[in-house]
Each structure stands twice: as C-alpha cells, then as structure tokens.
ZADREN-49208 format. One record per residue (C-alpha): residue number from 1; x negated, y negated, z. Coordinates in steps of 0.1 Angstrom, whole numbers. Each point is the difference from the previous one (the first is absolute). Example, Ala and Ser with C-alpha at 12.3 -4.5 7.8 and 13.67 -1.06 7.14 Angstrom:
BEGIN
[node 1 [-123 45 78]];
[node 2 [-14 -34 -7]];
//
This chain:
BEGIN
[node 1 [161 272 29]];
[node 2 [-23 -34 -5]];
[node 3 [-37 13 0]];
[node 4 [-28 -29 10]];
[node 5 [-37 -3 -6]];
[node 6 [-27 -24 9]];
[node 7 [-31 -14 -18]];
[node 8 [-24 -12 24]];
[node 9 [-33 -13 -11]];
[node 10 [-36 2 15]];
[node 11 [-2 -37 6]];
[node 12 [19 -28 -5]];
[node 13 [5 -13 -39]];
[node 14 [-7 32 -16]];
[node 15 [27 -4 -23]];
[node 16 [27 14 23]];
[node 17 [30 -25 -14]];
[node 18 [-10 6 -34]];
[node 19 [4 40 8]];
[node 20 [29 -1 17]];
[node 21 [21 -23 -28]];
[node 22 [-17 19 -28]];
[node 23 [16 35 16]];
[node 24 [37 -22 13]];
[node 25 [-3 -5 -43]];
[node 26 [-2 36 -10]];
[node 27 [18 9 24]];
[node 28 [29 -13 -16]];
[node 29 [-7 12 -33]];
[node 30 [7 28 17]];
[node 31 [33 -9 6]];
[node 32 [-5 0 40]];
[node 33 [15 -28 22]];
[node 34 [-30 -14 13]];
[node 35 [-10 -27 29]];
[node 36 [-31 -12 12]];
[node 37 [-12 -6 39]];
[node 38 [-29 -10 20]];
[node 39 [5 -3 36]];
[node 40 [-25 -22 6]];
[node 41 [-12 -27 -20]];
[node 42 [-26 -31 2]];
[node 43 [7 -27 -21]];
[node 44 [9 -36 -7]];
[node 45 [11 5 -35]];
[node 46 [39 11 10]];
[node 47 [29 3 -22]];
[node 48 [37 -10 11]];
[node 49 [26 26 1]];
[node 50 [35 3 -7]];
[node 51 [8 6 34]];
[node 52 [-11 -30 12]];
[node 53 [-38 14 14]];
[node 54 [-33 -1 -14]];
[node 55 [-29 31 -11]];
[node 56 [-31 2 -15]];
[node 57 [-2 -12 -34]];
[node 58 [-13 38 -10]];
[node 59 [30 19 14]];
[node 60 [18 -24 -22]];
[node 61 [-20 7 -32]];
[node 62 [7 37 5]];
[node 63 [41 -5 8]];
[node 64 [-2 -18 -36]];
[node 65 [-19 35 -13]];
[node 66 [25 16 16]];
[node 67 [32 -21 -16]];
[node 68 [10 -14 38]];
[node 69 [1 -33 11]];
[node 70 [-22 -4 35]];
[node 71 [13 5 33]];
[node 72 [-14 3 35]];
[node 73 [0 34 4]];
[node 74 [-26 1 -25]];
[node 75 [-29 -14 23]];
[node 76 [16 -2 34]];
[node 77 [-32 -15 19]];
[node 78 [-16 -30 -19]];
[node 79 [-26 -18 16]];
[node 80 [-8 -37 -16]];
[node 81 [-35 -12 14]];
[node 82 [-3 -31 11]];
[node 83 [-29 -9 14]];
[node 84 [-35 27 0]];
[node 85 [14 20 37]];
[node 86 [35 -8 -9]];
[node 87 [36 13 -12]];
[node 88 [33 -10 -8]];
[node 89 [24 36 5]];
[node 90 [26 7 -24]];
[node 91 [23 30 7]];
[node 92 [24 8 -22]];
[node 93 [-5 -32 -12]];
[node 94 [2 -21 29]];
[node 95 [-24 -17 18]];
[node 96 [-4 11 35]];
[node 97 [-31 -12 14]];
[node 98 [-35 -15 -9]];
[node 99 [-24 20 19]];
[node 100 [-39 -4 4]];
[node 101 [-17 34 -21]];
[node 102 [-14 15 39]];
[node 103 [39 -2 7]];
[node 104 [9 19 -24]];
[node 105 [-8 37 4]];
[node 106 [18 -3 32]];
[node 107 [34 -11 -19]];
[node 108 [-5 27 -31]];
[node 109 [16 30 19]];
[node 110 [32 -16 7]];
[node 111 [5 -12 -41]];
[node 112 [-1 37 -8]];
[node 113 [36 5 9]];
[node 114 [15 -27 -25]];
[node 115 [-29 19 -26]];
[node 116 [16 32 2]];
[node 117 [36 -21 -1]];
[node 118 [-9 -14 -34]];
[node 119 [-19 32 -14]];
[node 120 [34 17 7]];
[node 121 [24 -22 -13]];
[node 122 [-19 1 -32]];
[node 123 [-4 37 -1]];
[node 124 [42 4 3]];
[node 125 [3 -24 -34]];
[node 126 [-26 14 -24]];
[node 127 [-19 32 -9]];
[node 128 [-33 -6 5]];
[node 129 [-19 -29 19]];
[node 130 [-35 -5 -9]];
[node 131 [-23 -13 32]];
[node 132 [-28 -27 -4]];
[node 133 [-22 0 32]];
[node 134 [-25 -26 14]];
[node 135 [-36 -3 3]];
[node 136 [-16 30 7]];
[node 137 [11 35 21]];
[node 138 [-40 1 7]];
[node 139 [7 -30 21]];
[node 140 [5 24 33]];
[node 141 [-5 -28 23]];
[node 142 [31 -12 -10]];
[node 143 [16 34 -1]];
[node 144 [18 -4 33]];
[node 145 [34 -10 -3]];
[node 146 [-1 -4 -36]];
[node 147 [27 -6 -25]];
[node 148 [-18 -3 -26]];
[node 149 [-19 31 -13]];
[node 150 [2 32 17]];
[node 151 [19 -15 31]];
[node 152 [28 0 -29]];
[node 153 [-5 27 -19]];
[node 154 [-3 25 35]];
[node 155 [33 -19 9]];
[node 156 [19 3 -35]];
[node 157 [-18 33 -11]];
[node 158 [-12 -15 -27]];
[node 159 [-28 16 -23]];
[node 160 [-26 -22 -11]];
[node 161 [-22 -3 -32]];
[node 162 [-29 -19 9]];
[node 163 [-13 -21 -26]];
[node 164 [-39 -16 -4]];
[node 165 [-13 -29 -19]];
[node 166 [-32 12 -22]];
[node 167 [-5 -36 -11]];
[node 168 [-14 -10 33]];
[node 169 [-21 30 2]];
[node 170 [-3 25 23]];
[node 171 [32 21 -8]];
[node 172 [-14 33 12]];
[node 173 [-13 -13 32]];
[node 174 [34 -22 1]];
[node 175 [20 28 -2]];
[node 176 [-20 29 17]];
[node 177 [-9 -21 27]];
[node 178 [37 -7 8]];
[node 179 [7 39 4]];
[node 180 [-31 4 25]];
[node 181 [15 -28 23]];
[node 182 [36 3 3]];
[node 183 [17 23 23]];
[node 184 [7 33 -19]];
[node 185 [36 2 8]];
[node 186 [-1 -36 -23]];
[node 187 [-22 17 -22]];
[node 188 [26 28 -3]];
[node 189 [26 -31 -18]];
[node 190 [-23 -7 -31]];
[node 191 [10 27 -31]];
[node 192 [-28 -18 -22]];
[node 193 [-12 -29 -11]];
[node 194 [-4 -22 -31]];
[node 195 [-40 -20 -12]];
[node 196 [19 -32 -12]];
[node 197 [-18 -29 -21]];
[node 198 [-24 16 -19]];
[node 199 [-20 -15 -30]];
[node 200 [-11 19 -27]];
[node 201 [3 33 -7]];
[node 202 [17 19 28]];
[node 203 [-12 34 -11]];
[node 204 [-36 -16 16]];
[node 205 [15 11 31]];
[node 206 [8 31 -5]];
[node 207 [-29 12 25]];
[node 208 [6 -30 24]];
[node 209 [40 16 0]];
[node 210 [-8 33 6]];
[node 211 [-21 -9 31]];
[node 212 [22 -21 17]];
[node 213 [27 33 -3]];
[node 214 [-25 20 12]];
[node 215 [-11 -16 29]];
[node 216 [39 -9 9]];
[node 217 [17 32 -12]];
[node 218 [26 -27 -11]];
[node 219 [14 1 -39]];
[node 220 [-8 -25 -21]];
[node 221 [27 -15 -20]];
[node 222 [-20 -19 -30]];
[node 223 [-24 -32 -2]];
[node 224 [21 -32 -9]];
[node 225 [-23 -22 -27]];
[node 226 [-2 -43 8]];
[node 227 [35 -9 -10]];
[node 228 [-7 -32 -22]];
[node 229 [35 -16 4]];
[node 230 [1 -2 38]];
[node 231 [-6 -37 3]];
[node 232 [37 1 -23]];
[node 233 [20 12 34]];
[node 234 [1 -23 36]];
[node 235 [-30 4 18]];
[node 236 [6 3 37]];
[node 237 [-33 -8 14]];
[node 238 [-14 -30 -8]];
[node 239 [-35 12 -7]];
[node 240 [20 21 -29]];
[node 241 [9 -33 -23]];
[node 242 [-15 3 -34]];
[node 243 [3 -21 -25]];
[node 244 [-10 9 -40]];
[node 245 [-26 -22 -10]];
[node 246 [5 -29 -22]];
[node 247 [-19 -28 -15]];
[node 248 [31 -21 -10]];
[node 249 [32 -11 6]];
[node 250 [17 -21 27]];
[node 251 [-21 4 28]];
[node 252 [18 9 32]];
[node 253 [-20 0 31]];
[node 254 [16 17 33]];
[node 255 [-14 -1 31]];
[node 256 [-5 26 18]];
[node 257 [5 -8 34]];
[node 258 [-15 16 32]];
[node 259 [35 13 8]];
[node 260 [15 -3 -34]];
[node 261 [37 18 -1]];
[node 262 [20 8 -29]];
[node 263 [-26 -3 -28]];
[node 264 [19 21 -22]];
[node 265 [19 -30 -11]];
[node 266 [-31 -5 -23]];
[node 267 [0 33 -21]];
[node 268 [23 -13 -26]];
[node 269 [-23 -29 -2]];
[node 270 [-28 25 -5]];
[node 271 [16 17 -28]];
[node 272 [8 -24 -19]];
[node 273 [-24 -6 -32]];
[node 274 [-2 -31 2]];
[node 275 [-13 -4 34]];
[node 276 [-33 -5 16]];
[node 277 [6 12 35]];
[node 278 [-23 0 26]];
[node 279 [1 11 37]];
[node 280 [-24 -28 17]];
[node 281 [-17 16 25]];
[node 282 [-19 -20 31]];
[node 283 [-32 -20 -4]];
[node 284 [9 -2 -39]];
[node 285 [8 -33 -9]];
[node 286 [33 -11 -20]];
[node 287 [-8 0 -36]];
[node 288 [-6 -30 -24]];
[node 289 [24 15 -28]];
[node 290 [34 7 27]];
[node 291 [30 -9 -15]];
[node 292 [21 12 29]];
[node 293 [-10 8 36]];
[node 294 [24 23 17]];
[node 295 [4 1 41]];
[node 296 [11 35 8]];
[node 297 [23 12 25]];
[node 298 [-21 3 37]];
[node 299 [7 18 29]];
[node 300 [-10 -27 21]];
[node 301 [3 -33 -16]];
[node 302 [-21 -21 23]];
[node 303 [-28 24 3]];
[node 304 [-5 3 -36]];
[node 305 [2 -45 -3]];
[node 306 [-30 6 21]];
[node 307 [-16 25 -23]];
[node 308 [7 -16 -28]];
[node 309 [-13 -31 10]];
[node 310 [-33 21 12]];
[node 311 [-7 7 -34]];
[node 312 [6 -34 -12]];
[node 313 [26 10 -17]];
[node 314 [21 -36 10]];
[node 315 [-24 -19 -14]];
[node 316 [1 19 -38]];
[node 317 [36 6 3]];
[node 318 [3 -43 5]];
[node 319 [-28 -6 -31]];
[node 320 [23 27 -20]];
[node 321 [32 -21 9]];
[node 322 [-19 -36 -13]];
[node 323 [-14 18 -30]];
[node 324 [39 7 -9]];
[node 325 [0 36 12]];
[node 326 [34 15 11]];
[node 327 [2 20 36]];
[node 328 [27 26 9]];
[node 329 [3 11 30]];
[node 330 [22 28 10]];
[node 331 [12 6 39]];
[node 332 [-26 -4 24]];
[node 333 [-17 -16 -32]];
[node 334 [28 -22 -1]];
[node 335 [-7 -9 36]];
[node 336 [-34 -11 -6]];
[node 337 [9 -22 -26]];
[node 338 [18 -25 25]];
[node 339 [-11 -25 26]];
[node 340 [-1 21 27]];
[node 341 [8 35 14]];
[node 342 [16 -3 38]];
[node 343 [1 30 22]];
[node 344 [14 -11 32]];
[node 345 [8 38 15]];
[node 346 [-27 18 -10]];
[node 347 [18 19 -26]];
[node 348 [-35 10 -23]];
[node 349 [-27 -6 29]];
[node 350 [-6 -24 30]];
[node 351 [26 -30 -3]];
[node 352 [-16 -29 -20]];
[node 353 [1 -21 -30]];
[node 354 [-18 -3 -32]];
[node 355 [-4 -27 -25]];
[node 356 [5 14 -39]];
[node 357 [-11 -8 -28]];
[node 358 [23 -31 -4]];
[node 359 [5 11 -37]];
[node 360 [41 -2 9]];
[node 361 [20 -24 19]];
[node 362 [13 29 23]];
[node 363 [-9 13 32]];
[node 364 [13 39 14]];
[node 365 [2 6 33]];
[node 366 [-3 39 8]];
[node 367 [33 20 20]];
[node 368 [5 29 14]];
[node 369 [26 12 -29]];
[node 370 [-12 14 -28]];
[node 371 [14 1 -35]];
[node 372 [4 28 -16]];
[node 373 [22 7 -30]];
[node 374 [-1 7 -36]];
[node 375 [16 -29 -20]];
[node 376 [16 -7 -31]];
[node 377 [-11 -41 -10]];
[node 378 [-4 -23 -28]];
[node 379 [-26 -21 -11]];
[node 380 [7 -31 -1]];
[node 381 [-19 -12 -24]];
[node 382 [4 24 -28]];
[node 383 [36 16 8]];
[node 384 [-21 35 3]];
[node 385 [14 27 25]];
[node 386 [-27 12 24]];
[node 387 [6 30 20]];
[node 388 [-22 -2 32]];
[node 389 [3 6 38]];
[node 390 [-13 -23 30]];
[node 391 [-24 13 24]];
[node 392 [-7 -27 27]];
[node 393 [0 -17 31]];
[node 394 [5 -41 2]];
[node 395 [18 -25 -14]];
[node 396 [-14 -27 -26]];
[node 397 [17 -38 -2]];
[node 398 [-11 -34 -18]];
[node 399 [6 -22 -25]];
[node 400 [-15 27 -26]];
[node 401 [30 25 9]];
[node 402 [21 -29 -24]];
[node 403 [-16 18 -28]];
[node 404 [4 36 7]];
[node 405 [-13 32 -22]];
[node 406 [29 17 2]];
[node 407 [35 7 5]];
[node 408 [12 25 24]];
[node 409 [36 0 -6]];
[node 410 [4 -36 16]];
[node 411 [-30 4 24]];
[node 412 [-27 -17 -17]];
[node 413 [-35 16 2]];
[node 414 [-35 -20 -1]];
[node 415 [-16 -30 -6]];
[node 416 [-16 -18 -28]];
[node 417 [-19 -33 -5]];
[node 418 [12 -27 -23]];
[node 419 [-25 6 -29]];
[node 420 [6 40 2]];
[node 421 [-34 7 4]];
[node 422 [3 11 33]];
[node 423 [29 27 6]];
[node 424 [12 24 32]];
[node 425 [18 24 6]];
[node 426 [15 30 25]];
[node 427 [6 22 -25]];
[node 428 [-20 31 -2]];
[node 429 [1 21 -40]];
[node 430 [11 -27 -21]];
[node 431 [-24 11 -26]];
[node 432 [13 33 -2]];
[node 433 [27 -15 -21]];
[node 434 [-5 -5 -34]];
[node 435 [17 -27 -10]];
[node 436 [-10 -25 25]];
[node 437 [-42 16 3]];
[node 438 [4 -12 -37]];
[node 439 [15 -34 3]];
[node 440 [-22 -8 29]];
[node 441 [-34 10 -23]];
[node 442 [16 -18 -28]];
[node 443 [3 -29 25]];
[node 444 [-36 4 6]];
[node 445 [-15 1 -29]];
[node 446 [-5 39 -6]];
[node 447 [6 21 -33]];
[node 448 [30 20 12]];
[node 449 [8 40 -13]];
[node 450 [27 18 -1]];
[node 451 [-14 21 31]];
[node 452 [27 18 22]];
[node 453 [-12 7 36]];
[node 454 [25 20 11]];
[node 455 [-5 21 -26]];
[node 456 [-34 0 -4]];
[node 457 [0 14 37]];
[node 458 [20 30 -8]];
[node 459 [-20 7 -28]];
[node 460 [-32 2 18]];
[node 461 [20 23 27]];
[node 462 [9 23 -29]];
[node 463 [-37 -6 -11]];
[node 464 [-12 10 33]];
[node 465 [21 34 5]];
[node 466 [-12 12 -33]];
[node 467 [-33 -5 8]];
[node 468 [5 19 34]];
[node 469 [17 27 -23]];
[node 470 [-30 0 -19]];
[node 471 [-27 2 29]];
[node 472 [21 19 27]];
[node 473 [21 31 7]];
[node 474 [25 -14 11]];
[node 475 [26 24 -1]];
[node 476 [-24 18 26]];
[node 477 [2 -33 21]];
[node 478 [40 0 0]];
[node 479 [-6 36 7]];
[node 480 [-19 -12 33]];
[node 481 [32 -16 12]];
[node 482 [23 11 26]];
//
C-alpha cells in the first residue's frame, strides 16, 4: 500500500524544497518509486509539463530527484502573483481565475477536492509520495479551509515532520512556539521534526535539541548542516537566487524584475566558469563593465516596463546598447524590448498601452491564450538544437521577426536587430543546453568549459541526499510514512 508523509516548515523558506528533493533522492536509492506533491504553491518561477499544464519550478526539481518528468498532479494549486493583493489560479495546471488575495480564503475549500484528486492518482502509481507544504502550520489565521498544511494533512492522514531554519534564529521558539498554538488534534500529525541549515558544528546544539524535544515531546530526527551546493539546483523563490562570486569573466547582468518569472533560465549562466553573473537588484545601477544585459521573463510585462524604467534602468540599458553592449531578452523580456506593449482586454491589469523600450522594431499585443508547451527548435544562427517550452500570453510582430532566433519546426521564434546586438526571444531554458549556452558565450566573448548542466544538476541531487544521509535518520523519516 503507497505510504505518504509531509515536511512542513516553521515559516516560509526554511529549506522545505531542498528537504523534500534531498529525501525524493534517497528515497530512490532505496529502490522505492517515488513522487513529489505540494498542494499548494506560490510562485512565478513555473515549469511546463508533459501534459500540457504548468507547477512550481520546485515540484519539478524533486520529479527530476525522483527520475519523473513533471506533471500536474505534482502541485495541483499554483498561484502566480501578479500584482502585491493579486493571483493568477492554476489547477491542475490550468488557469481558472485571477482573484484579489481577500478573495481567496473564500475559494480555498472548494480546490480541496481536485487536491485530494491529484494526491490520489499519484498514490495508485508509485510507492511513496513525499509532501512539501507551504508557509507555516503556525499561521492559524489561515487555518480555516486550508489545503495547504494541516487542512491537508487531516484530509489525507498524512504525518508530518516539521522542519525549522536555525539560520534565521530562533529555532526553539520557531518550533516550540508552533506546538503551543496549533490545535492539538494538528499537533497530533507531526512525528518529529528536523533543525535544518546549521553552520558550524552541529553537536553545539546538542542542548538547544534536547530542549526543543522536551518541551514538544516530539522526536527529533537530526540537525541538517548549510548545504553549500544549493545555489547548483533551481531556486523557486526569487529571493533564493545566488550567484558564486566572481571577479572576472563575461559579465552578465539580469535584472531582476519586480515580478520576474522563470529566472531559472539563468542557472546554467551562473555555473559556468567563465561567467560573471549578477542578479541587479533595484536602485543599483547597470554596471560600467556589462557585456550583456539580459530582460528576464515577467509575469506582467507592462508593470515591470514601468519598474524598470523607475530605476532608470532604460536609460543604462540605451548607454549599454551605444557603448556596443548586446541585450537579450527572453519572454516578457522579449516584450519589453519592442516599441510597444498593447493590452487592449485587460489580459495582465486594467486595459492600456505602454510604450517599450524601442530596442526592436516589434510591438506584442497581449491575448487571452496562453502558450504553453515544451518545444524542440533550432538556432538559427548556429544550427544548435535548444530544447525549451513557451510560457506566455501575446503575440509579437515587426520588421525584426525577419530575423528570428529560432526555428520551431517551421514556426519561427524571436526577433533580432540587424547588427545582432540586440536579440529576443520566447523561449524559456535555452541555456540549459550545452551546445548552444556554449556557442552563444563563445559568441559573446566568454572563455567556454566543458560544463554539463544537466548533469551537474544530478550530481548535486546525489550530493544533497548524501548529505541528508549523513545529517538525518532518515530511514526513521520513511518510517514516519503511511
């Protein structure tokens, strides 16, 4: 019979993801058939699945520790913020509504039903399904009609592990304190819990540990040390991306966007030797020693023109473009990049136009449809396969689109200028392969390795389980399960 268990965490980003890959990994060393789920998730970083949907970018991390390709059922409820008190839903990978965040709790008890559905489906195909939650159980304001953390795992039966983040500090109180203010019957679903992201030596704790199980009553299952290799796997959450620090190389500069989507597509960047990558972050002005400015992927293209141009952003990206600078823009980035961004029906806010950066002779003019599909193209340029998926709503045209990026069997994709220097693109993971990421630094100037993402990914999962194996019990964890 398929057994489940749950890892909630005391607060949001205490490492939850990281956990629950980490145990999908040894998992299957173990030679179980393992899947990952989160039935709730908040994020604009999504990754396209086979079937045709869209999930968190973490659930798909751990499907690749588990040796799956995504699907919906992995993360049945996504919501993709697009403004500070609003959503875009995605059940099962559809959109159904954009709703305002005061909306919301009214509309959470009816998405349990399609929760349970995908829960289920997954538990008939595989022997073990490991549960991520969200935020925080100690959130009990939110606790009625929730799907996320105890809602779900009443619902399922689903024990729980509850792990806390030492780093921030606080982990007694953190974890303590979320025993003294849950109901008990919720406090009943937790079989221990796990002090993640500790630095130093974790037998410092020792007295700290045996507190926390004293006060609780809960087991313990081990204290996880600071995983160095972390910024190696997808971050999820945009406050997560890391970069390693560098004083040379081809200097790639990414903004990061108010509501910056799919920022993923710059870890292969970041792992590359021969890269200077760096995240700009508002108020910090564009560097003197760019070689290439990258416009990310937004989840709402003309909002983000408007922040970009609030930190003067237009203005460096323009000197860049004179100095002889190159600009890439990817999806909404791609958007940007053109004369103007028309969005007659409302489709990402109130109906309106903005003016873009003017960078490409193309305009887009936003629809209702959205794109969404994993494709097989070619570079045009080079002859390099790229294997990438489209994630987007609107439709770019102009004399730029003579000179697309790539190939999509026939369909061409993007836009470039006539000296090159200015390139864009719907394609989302292009860097992930190797062959092209390598070509396209060549093209830029860059010393190029022999670096394989894709396996340098699956390394660092194996990296990450042995750690956990190292740190935690965890065949008392799988124990938990049921």
């Amino acid at each position: 019979m398929t057994k489940a268990l749950m890892i909630q965490g005391t607060g949001s980003n205490v490492g939850k993801s990281m956990l629950v890959a980490g145990l999908c990994r040894a998992a299957v060393k173990r030679g179980l058939s393992v899947a990952p789920f989160k039935p709730q998730n908040m994020s604009n970083n999504a990754a396209v699945t086979a079937n045709g949907g869209e999930i968190g970018r973490a659930q798909a991390l751990q499907a690749m520790a588990c040796g799956l390709a995504p699907h919906t059922d992995m993360n049945p409820v996504l919501l993709k913020p697009e403004t500070d008190v609003g959503s875009q839903v995605v059940v099962q990978g559809k959109r159904i509504a954009t709703v305002k965040a005061r909306d919301y709790p009214a509309m959470k008890p009816s998405l349990m039903a399609p929760v349970l559905d995908s829960f289920n489906r997954l538990k008939t195909q595989h022997d073990l399904v490991l549960v991520e939650g969200a935020g925080s159980p100690a959130e009990v304001n939110l606790r009625p009609g929730d799907i996320a953390n105890m809602g779900f795992a009443r619902a399922a039966d689903c024990p729980v592990i509850l792990a806390g983040d030492i780093d921030r500090g606080g982990v007694i109180a953190q974890i303590v304190g979320t025993q003294a203010v849950i109901d008990a019957s919720d406090a009943a679903m937790i079989a221990g819990f796990v002090i993640n992201r500790f630095r130093g030596d974790p037998r410092l704790f020792d007295d700290g540990y045996a507190m926390i199980a004293q006060h609780t009553g809960w087991r313990g299952f081990g204290v996880v040390p600071w995983f160095g290799d972390a910024w190696k796997l997808p971050a999820e959450d945009a406050l997560d991306i890391s970069t390693p620090e560098r004083s040379d190389g081809l200097h790639v500069v990414c903004l990061k966007l108010s509501r910056i989507s799919n920022f993923d597509d710059m870890d292969p960047l970041a792992q590359e030797p021969g890269v200077r990558l760096t995240m700009l972050h508002a108020g910090q002005p564009l560097p003197g020693d760019t070689d290439v400015v990258i416009l990310p992927g937004s989840k709402s293209t003309r909002g983000d023109l408007a922040f970009l141009r609030a930190q003067g952003w237009d203005e460096d990206i323009r000197a860049h473009v004179r100095r002889g600078g190159h600009v890439l823009g990817i999806c909404g980035g791609y958007q940007m990049l053109g004369d103007a961004v028309d969005d007659p029906e409302g489709i990402e806010g109130l109906p309106g136009r903005a003016e873009g950066l003017g960078l490409l002779d193309v305009s887009t003019v936003m629809t209702g449809d959205k794109r969404l599909t994993e494709v097989a193209a070619t570079h045009v340029a080079s002859g390099c396969a790229i294997q990438g998926y489209e994630m987007h709503k609107g439709v770019t045209t102009g004399p730029d689109c003579a000179r697309p990026f790539a190939d999509l069997s026939g369909k061409p994709d993007g836009a470039a200028r006539a000296d090159g220097r200015v390139v864009g693109s719907y394609l989302h993971g292009m860097f992930r392969d190797d062959a092209f990421r390598r070509h396209w630094l060549a093209q830029m100037g860059a010393t190029v390795g022999n670096t394989s993402y894709a396996d340098t990914v699956e390394q660092t999962l194996d990296a990450l389980a042995d750690h956990l194996e190292q740190h935690l019990d965890i065949d008392a964890v799988l124990a938990c399960a049921r």
